[in-house]
DRENMIFI-253439 format. One record per residue (C-alpha): residue in three letters; y, x, z. Coordinates in pm, whole numbers, plus 50000, padded with zeros to 5 digits. Layout:
// DRENMIFI-253439
<rec guti="Ala" y="Y" x="X" z="Z"/>
...
// end
This chain:
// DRENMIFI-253439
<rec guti="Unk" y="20327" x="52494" z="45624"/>
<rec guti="Unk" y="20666" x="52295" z="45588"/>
<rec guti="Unk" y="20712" x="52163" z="45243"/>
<rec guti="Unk" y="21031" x="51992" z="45072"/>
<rec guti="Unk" y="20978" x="51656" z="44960"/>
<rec guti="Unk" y="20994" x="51775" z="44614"/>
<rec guti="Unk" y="20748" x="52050" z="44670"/>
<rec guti="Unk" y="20525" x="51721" z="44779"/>
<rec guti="Unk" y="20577" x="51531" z="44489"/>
<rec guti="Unk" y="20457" x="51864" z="44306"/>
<rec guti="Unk" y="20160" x="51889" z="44545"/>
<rec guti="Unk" y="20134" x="51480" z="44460"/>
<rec guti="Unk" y="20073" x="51553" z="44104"/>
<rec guti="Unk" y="20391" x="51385" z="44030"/>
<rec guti="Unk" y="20492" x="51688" z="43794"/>
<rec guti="Unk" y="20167" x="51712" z="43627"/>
<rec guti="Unk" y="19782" x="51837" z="43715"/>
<rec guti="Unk" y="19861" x="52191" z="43653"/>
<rec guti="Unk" y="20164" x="52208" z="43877"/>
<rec guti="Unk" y="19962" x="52047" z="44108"/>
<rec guti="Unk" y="19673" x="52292" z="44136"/>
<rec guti="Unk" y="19934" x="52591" z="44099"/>
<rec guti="Unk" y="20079" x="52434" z="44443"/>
<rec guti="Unk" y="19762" x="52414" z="44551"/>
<rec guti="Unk" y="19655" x="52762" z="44518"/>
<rec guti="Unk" y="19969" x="52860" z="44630"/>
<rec guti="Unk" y="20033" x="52661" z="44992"/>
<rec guti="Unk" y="19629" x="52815" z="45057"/>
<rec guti="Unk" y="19727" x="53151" z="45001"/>
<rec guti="Unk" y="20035" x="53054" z="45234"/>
<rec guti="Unk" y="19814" x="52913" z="45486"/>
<rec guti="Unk" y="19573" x="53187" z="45504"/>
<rec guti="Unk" y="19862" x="53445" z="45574"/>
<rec guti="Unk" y="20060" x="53160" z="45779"/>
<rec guti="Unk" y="20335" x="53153" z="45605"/>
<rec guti="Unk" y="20602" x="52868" z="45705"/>
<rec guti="Unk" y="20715" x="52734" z="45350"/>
<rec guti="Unk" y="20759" x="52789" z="44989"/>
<rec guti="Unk" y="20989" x="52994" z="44845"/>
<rec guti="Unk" y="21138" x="53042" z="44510"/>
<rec guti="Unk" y="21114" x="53333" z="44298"/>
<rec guti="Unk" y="21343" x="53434" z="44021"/>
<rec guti="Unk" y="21017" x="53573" z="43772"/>
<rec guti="Unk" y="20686" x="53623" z="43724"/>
<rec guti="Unk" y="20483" x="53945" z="43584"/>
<rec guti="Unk" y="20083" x="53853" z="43541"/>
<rec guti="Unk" y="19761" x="54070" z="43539"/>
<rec guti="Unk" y="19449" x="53942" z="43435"/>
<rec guti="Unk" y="19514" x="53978" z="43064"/>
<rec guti="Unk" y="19246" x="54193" z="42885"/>
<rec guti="Unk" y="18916" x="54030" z="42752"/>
<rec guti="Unk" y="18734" x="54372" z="42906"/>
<rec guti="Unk" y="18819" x="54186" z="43212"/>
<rec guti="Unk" y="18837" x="53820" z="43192"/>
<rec guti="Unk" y="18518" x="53781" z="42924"/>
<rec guti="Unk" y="18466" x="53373" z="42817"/>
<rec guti="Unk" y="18482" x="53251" z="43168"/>
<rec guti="Unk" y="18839" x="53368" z="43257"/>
<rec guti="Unk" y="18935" x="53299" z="42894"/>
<rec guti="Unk" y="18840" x="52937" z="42915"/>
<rec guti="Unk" y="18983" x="52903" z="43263"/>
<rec guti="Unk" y="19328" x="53013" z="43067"/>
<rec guti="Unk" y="19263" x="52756" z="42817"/>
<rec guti="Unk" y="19200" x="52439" z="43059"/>
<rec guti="Unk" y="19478" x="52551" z="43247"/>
<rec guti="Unk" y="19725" x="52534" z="42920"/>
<rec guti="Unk" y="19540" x="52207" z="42826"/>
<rec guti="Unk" y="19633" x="52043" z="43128"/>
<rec guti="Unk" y="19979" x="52108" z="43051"/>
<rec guti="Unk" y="20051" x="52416" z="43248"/>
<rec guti="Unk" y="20469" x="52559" z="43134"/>
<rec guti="Unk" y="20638" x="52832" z="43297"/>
<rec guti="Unk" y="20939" x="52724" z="43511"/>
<rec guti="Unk" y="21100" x="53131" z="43539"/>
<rec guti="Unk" y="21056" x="53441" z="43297"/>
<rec guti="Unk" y="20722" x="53566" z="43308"/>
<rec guti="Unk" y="20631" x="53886" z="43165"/>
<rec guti="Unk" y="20214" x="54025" z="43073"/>
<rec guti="Unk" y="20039" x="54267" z="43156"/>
<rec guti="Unk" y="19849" x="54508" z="42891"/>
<rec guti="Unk" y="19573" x="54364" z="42715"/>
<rec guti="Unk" y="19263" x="54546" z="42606"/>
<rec guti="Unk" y="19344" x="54601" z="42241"/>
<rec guti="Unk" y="19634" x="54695" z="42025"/>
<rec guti="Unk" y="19701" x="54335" z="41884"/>
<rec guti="Unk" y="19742" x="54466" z="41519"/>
<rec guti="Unk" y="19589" x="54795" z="41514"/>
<rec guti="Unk" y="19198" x="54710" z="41685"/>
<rec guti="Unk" y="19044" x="54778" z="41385"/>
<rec guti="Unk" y="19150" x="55146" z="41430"/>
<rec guti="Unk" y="19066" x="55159" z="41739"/>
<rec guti="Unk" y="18751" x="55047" z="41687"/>
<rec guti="Unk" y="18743" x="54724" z="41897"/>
<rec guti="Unk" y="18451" x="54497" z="41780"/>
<rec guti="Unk" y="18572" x="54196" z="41589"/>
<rec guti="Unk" y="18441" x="53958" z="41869"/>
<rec guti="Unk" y="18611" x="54142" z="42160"/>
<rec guti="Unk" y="18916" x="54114" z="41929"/>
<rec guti="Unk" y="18867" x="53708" z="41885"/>
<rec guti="Unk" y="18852" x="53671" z="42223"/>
<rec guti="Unk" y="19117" x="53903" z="42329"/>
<rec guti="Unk" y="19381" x="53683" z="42055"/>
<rec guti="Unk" y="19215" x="53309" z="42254"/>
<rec guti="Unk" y="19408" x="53497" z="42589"/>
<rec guti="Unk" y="19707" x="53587" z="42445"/>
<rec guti="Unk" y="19718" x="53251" z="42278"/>
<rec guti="Unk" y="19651" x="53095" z="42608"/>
<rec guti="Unk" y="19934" x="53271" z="42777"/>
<rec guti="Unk" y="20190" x="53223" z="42516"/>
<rec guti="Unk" y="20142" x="52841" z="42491"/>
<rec guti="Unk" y="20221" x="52822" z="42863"/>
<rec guti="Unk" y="20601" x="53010" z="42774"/>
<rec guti="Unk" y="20476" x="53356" z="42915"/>
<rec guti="Unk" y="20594" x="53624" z="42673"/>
<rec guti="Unk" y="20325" x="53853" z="42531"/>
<rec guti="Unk" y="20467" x="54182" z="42594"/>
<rec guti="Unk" y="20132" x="54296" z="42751"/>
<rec guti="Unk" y="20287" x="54648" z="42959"/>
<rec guti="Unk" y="20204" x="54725" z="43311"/>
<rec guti="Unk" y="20614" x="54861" z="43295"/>
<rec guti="Unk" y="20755" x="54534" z="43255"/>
<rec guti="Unk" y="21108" x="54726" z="43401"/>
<rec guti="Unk" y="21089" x="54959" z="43100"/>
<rec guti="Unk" y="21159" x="54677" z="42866"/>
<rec guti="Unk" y="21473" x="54495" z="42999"/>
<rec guti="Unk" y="21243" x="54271" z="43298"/>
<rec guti="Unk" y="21466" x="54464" z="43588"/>
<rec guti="Unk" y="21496" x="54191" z="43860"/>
<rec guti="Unk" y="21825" x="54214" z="44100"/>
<rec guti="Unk" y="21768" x="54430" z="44394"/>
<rec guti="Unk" y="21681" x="54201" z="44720"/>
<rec guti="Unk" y="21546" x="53909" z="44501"/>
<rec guti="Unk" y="21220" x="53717" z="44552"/>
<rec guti="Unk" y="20953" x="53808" z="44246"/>
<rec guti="Unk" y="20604" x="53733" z="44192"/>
<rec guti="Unk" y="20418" x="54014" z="44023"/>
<rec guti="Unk" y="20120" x="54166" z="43978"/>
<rec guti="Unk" y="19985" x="54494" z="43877"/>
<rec guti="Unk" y="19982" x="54760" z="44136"/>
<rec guti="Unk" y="20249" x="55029" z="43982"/>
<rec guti="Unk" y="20432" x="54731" z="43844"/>
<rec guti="Unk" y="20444" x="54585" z="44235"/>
<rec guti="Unk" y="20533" x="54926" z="44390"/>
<rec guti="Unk" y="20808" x="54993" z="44127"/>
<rec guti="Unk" y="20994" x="54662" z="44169"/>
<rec guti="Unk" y="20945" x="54682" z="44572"/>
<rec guti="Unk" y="21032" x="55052" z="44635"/>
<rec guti="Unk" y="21242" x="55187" z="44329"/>
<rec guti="Unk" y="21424" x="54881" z="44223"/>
<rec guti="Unk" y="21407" x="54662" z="44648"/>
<rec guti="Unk" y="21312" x="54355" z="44487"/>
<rec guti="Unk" y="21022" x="54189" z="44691"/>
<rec guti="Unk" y="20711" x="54103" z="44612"/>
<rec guti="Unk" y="20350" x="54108" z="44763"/>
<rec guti="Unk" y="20051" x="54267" z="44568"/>
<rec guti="Unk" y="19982" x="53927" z="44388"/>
<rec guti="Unk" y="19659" x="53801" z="44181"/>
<rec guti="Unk" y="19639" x="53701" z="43808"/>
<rec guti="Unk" y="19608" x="53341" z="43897"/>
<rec guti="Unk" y="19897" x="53335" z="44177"/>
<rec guti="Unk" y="20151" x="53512" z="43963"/>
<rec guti="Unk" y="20107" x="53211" z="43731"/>
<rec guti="Unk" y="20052" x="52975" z="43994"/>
<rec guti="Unk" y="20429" x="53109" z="44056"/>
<rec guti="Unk" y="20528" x="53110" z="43716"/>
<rec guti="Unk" y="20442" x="52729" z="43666"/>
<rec guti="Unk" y="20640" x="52607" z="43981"/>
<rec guti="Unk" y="20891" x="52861" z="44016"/>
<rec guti="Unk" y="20754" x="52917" z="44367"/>
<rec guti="Unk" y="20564" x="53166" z="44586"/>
<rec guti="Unk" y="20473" x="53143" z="45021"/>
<rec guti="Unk" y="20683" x="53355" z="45197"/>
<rec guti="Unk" y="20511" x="53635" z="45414"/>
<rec guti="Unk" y="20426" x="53975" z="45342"/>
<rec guti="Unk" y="20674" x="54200" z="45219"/>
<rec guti="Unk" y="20926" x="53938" z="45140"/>
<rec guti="Unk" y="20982" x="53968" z="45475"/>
<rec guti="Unk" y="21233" x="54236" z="45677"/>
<rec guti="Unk" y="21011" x="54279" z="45904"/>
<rec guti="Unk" y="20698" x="54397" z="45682"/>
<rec guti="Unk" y="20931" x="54645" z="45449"/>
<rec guti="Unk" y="20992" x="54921" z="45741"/>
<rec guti="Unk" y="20780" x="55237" z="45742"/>
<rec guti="Unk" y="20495" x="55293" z="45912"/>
<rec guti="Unk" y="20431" x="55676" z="45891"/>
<rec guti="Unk" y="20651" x="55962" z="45772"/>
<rec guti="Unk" y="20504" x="56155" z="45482"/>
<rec guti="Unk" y="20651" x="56530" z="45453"/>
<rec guti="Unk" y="20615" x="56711" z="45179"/>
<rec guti="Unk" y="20602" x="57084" z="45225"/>
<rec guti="Unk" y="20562" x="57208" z="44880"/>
<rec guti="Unk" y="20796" x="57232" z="44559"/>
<rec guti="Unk" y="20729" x="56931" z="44325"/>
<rec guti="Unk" y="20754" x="57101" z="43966"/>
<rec guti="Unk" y="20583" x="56847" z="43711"/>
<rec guti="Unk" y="20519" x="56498" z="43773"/>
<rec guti="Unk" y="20135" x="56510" z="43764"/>
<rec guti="Unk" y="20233" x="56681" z="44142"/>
<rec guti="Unk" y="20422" x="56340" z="44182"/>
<rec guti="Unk" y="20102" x="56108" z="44056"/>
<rec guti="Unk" y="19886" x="56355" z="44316"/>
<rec guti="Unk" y="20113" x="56271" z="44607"/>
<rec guti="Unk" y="20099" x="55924" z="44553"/>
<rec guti="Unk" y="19714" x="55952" z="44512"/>
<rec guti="Unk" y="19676" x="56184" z="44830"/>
<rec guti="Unk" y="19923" x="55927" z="44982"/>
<rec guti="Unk" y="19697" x="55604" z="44941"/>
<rec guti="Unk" y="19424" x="55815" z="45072"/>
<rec guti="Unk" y="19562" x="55878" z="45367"/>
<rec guti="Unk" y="19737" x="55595" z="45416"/>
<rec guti="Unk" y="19570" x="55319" z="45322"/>
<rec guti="Unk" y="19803" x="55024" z="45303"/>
<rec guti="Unk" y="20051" x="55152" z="45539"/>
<rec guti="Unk" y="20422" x="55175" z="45420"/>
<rec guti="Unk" y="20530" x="55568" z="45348"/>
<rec guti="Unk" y="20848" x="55693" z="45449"/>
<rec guti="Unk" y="20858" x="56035" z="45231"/>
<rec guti="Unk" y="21040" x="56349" z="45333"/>
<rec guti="Unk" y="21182" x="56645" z="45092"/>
<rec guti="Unk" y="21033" x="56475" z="44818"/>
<rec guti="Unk" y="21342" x="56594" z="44600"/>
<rec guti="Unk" y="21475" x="56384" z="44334"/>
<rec guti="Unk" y="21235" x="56256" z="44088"/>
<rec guti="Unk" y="21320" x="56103" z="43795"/>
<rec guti="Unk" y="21211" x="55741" z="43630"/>
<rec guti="Unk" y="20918" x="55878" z="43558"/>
<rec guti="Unk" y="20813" x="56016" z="43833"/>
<rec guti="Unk" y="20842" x="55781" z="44097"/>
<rec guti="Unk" y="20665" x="55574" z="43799"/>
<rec guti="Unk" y="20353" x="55782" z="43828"/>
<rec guti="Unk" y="20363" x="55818" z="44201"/>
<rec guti="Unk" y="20354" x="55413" z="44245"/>
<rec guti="Unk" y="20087" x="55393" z="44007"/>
<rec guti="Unk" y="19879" x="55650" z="44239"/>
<rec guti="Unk" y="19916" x="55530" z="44585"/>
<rec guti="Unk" y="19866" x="55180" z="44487"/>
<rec guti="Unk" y="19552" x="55279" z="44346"/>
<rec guti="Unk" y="19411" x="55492" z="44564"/>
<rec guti="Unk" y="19539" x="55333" z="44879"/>
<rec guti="Unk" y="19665" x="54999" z="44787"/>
<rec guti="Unk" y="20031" x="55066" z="44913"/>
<rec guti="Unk" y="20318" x="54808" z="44761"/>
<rec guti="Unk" y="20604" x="54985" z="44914"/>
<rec guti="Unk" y="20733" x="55331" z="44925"/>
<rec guti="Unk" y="21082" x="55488" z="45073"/>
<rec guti="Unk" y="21233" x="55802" z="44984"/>
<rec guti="Unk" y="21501" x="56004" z="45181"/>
<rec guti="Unk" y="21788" x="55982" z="44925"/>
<rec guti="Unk" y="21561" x="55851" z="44654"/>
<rec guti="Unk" y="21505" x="55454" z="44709"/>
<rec guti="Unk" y="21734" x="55220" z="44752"/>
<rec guti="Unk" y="21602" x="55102" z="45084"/>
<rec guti="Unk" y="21545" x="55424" z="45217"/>
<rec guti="Unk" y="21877" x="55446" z="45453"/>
<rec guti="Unk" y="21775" x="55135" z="45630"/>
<rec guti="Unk" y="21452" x="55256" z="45683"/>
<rec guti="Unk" y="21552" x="55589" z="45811"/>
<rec guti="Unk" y="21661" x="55360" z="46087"/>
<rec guti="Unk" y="21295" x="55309" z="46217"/>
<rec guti="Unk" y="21151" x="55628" z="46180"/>
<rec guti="Unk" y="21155" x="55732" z="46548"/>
<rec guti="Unk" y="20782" x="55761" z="46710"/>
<rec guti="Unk" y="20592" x="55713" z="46360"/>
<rec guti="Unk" y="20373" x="55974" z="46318"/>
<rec guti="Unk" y="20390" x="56222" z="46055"/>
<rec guti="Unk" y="20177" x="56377" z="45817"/>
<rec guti="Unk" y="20230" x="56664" z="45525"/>
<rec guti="Unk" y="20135" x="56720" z="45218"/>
<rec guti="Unk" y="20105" x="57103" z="45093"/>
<rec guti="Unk" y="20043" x="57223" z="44784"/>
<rec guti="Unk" y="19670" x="57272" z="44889"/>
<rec guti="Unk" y="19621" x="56919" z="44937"/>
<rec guti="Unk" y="19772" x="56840" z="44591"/>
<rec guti="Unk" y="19498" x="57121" z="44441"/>
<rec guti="Unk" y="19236" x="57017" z="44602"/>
<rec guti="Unk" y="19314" x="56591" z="44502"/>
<rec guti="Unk" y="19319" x="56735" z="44166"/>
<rec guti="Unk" y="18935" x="56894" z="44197"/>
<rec guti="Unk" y="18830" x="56598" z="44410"/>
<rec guti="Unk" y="18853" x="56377" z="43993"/>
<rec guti="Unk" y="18792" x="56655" z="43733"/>
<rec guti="Unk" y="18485" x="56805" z="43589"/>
<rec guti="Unk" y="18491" x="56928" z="43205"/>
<rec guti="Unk" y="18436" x="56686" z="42972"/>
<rec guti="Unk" y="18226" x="56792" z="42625"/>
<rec guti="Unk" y="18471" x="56570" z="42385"/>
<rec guti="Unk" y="18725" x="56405" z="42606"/>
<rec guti="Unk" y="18966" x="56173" z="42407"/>
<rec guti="Unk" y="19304" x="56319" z="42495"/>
<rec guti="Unk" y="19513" x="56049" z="42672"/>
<rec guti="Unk" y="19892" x="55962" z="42790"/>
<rec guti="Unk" y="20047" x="55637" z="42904"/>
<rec guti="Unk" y="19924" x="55531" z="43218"/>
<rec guti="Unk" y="20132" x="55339" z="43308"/>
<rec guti="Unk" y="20270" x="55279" z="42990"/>
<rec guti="Unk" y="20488" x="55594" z="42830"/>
<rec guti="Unk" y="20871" x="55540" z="42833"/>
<rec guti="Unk" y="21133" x="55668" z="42583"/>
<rec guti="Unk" y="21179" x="55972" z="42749"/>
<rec guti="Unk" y="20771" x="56052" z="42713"/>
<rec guti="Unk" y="20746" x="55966" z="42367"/>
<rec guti="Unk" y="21048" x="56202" z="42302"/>
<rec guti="Unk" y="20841" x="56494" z="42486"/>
<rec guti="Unk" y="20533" x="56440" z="42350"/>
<rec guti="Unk" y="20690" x="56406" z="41975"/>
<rec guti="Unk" y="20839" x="56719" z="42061"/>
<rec guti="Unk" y="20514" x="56917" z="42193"/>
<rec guti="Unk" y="20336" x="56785" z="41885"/>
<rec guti="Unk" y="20547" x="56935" z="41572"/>
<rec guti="Unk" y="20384" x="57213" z="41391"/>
<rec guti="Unk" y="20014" x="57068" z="41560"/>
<rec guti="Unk" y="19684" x="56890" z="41432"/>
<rec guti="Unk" y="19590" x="56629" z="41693"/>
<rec guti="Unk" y="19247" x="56548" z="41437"/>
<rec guti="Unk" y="19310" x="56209" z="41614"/>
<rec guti="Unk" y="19212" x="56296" z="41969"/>
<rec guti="Unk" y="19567" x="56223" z="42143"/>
<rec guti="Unk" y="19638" x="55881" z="42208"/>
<rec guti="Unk" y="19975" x="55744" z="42346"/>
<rec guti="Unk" y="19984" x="55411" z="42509"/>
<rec guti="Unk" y="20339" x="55246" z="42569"/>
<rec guti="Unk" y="20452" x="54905" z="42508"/>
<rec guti="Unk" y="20586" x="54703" z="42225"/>
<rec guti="Unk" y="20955" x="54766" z="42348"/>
<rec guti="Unk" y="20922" x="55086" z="42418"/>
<rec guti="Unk" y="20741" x="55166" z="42091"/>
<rec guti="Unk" y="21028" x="54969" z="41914"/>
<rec guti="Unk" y="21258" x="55224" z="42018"/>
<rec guti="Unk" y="21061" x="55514" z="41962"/>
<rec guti="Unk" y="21004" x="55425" z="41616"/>
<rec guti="Unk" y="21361" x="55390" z="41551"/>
<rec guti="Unk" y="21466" x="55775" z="41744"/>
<rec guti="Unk" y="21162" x="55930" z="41504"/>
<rec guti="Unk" y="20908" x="55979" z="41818"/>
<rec guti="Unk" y="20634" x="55782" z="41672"/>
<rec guti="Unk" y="20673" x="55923" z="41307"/>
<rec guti="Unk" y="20654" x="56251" z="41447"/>
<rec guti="Unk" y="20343" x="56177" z="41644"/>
<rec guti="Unk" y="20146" x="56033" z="41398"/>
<rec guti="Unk" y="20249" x="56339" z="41107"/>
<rec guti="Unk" y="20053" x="56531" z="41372"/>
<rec guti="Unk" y="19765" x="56312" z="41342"/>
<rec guti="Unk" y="19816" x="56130" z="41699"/>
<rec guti="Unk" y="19743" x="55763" z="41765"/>
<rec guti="Unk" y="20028" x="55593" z="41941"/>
<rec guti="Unk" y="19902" x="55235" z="42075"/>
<rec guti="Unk" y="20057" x="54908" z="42213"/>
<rec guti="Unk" y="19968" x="54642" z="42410"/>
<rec guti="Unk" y="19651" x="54810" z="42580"/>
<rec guti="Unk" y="19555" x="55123" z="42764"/>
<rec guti="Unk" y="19291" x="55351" z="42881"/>
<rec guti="Unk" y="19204" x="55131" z="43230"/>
<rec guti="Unk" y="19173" x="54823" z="43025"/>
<rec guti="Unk" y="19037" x="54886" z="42706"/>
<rec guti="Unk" y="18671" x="54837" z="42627"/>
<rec guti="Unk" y="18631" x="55215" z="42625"/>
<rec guti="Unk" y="18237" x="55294" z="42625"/>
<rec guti="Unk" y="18195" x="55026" z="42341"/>
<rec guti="Unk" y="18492" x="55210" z="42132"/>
<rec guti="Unk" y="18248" x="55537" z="42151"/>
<rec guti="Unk" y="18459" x="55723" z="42406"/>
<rec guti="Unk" y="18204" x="56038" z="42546"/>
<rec guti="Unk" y="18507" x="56154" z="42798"/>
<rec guti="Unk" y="18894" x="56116" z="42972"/>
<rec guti="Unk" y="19172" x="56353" z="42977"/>
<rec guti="Unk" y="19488" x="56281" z="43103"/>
<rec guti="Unk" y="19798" x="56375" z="43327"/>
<rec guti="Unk" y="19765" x="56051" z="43574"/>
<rec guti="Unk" y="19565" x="56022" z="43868"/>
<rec guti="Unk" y="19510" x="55676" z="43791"/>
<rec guti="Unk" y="19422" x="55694" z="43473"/>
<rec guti="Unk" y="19183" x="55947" z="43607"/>
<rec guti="Unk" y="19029" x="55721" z="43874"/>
<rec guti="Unk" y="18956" x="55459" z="43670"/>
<rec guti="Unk" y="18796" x="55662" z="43425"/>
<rec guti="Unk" y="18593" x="55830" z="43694"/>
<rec guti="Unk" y="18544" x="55475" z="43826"/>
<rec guti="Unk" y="18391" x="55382" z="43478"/>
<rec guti="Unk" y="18122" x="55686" z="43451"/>
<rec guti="Unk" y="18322" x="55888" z="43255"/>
<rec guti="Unk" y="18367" x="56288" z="43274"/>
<rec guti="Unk" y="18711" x="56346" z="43327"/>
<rec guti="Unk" y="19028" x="56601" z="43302"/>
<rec guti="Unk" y="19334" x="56612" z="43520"/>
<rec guti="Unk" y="19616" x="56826" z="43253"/>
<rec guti="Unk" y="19983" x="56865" z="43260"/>
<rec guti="Unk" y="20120" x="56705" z="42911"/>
<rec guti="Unk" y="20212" x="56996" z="42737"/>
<rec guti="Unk" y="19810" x="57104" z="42825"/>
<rec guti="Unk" y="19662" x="56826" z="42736"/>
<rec guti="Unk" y="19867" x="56861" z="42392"/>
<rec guti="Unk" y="19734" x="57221" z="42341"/>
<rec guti="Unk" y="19375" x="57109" z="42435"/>
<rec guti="Unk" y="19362" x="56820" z="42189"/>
<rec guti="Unk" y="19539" x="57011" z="41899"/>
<rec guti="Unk" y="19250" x="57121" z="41638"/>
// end
């Protein structure tokens, strides 16, 4: 791999120990997927946040790597962490999963990463310019910024995104590249998309069958923010795809219309979306009634304020958005409205990272099929619902 001379004084230690093993980390990665030099990247969004996930060892790892000096060099954004930082208590997070939790967010914010803890970093003003080099991670996060918004960035780690955040620098392969951005199979849908749980199920039935391969989707119509939000957050998770076109949806999508010919297609009916659906649910005894996976934007909290009035939620809907959002939503009324109807509305965390089974959850239901994976995924009993159902079912 060809390095500048100042990206080998960085590798030299010259710029410190942590720069140095952040270059380290990151020419490996590069050399593994023989990349031919560094790049720079104009942000950073980081995973790896929650204590559910990272328990002392990660934590401490965070904490030597701030000790040594470790400073961001671009914006870098976090992802949730697996508590609302003020209101544990009512969720009932144990006060030692909630000391631990603060040591990583202390951690990150000593090393100039900002603490916004969303998996929608773009909901909350971090929109990077279309065609521009990012390092993120988070799977919807990465397929939003690649497909909806055409910046570029590869399906990175916890530790790379920082690695990228401390040196301002990331290896160049992958879909950073021209080459790795054009479709590799046509997806045609052949059935009316009416809410956008049908969107989260065509991204789910899409990772399926897809694996990593790069969609090219047909007669999707025109689905809003949301939407494609959803749909990202599906195929990434059930297939691992970073990159999506649509035919007059994504900003990409003309020039990929140009290498269409010979790729094979497949369709999704409304069958398929039916039968994704009974492939997750069962029927939960006491499901905790759940929205905000990914996080909920404005125009989600307005709905769900709205489906709400006149209702007793006896506590069993919880909303999950981020501290931006939630600003907002407090000033428009949304969140005032929500909790008059005895909701919970929650920052920083969700339901994939959020020490669930310890907080006395007996069962899921939601209107994402990630949300619904996961919790499947973590031996819970679990219900796919639209949002205005899973409003009726958790009203008392």
């Amino acid at each position: 791999m060809y390095l500048t001379r100042e990206q080998e004084r960085m590798m030299e230690g010259e710029k410190g120990v942590a720069v140095r093993k952040s270059m380290e980390l990151l020419v490996a990665l590069g050399e593994v997927f023989e990349a031919e030099r560094l790049i720079p990247v104009e942000s950073a969004h980081i995973s790896g946040v929650s204590y559910k996930n990272l328990g002392d060892a990660g934590t401490e790892w965070l904490e030597e790597h701030a000790s040594m000096g470790a400073r961001c060099k671009v914006r870098a954004t976090l992802n949730p962490a697996g508590m609302d930082m003020e209101k544990w208590r009512e969720m009932n997070v144990t006060p030692e999963f909630a000391e631990g939790q603060r040591r990583v967010i202390d951690a990150f914010t000593s090393m100039g990463v900002e603490p916004t803890c969303t998996c929608t970093p773009y909901l909350i003003g971090h929109v990077p310019r279309r065609g521009t080099q990012v390092a993120w991670a988070e799977s919807n996060a990465v397929c939003f910024s690649n497909s909806v918004i055409g910046s570029r960035t590869n399906r990175e780690s916890g530790p790379t995104t920082l690695a990228s955040a401390v040196t301002g620098l990331t290896a160049l392969y992958g879909y950073r590249l021209d080459e790795n951005r054009k479709p590799g199979k046509i997806v045609k849908i052949e059935t009316d998309l009416e809410t956008r749980m049908d969107y989260s199920a065509v991204g789910y039935i899409t990772g399926k069958l897809l694996g990593r391969t790069v969609p090219y989707y047909k007669s999707m119509g025109k689905p809003d923010l949301e939407s494609m939000k959803t749909l990202g957050a599906a195929c990434a998770t059930s297939g691992g795809i970073a990159l999506w076109h649509g035919e007059g949806v994504t900003p990409e999508a003309e020039e990929a219309a140009r290498h269409l010919d010979g790729l094979e297609t497949v369709a999704i009916e409304r069958k398929d979306i039916e039968e994704a659906r009974e492939s997750l649910v069962c029927d939960p005894d006491n499901p905790t009634y759940c929205i905000g996976c990914p996080h909920c934007s404005l125009r989600e909290m307005a709905e769900t304020a709205e489906l709400v009035k006149g209702k007793d939620m006896d506590g069993r809907l919880w909303v999950f958005t981020s501290r931006g959002v939630y600003q907002k939503a407090v000033r428009a009324g949304h969140v005032k409205v929500i909790e008059a109807a005895r909701g919970r509305v929650y920052r920083d965390t969700c339901m994939v990272v959020a020490p669930l089974h310890e907080m006395g959850w007996e069962g899921v239901a939601t209107n994402s099929f990630k949300g619904c994976h996961y919790s499947v995924a973590h031996g819970f009993d679990t219900k796919l619902a639209t949002l205005p159902d899973l409003v009726e079912g958790a009203a008392k």
